[in-house]
C-alpha positions as CSV (number, residue, x, y, z in Angstrom):
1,X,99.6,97.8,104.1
2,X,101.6,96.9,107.2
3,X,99.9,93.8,107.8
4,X,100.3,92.8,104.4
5,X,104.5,93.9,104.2
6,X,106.0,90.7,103.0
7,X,103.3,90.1,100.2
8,X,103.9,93.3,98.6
9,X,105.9,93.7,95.7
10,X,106.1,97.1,94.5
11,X,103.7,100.4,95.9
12,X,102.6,102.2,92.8
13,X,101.1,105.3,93.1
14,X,99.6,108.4,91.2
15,X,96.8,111.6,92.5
16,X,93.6,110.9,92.5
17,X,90.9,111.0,91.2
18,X,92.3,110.8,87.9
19,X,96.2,110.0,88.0
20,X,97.6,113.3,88.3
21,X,100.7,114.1,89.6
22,X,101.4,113.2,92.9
23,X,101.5,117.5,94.0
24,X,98.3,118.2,92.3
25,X,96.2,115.3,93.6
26,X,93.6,114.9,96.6
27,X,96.3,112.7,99.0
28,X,99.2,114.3,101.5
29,X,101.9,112.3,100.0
30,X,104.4,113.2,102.3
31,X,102.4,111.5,105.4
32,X,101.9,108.7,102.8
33,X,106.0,108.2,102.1
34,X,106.3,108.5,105.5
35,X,104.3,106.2,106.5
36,X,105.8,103.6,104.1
37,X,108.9,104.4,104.9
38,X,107.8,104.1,109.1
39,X,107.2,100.2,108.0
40,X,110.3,99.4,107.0
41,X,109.5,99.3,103.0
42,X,112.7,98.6,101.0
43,X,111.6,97.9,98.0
44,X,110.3,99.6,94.8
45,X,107.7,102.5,94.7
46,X,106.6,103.7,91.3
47,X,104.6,107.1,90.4
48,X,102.4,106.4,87.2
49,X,100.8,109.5,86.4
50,X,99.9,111.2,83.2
51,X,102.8,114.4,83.7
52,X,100.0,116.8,82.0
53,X,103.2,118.3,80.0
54,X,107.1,117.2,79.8
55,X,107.5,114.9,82.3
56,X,110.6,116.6,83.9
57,X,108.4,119.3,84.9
58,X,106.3,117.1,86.9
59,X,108.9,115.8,89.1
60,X,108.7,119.0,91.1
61,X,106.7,116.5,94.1
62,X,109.8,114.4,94.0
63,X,112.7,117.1,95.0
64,X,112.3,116.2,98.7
65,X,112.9,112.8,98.1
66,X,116.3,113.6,95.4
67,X,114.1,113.2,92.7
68,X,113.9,115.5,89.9
């Protein structure tokens, strides 16, 4: 991803395998936004997920970043 910075558009993301939330998935998303955020990103990053119930219940993995 670093190499390819100024090509990106947006980072979308979701948990594998099968687009659960980010929380309930096989990936350490906080190393992840780190990560992105260590590069320098400034531009949009999207969760796509299937919430598995009301969606406001499934920002619980965004409360350290002010979401939710």
């Amino acid at each position: 991803m670093e190499k390819h910075l100024p090509l990106i558009g947006h980072v979308q993301f979701a948990g594998p395998p099968t687009r659960l939330p980010p929380q309930k998935g096989e990936l350490n998303f906080p190393i992840i936004f780190d990560a992105i955020d260590a590069m320098g990103w400034k531009g949009w990053v999207g969760a796509e997920y299937g919430p598995g119930g009301p969606t406001v219940d499934s920002l619980v993995w965004g409360k350290p970043y002010g979401i939710g």
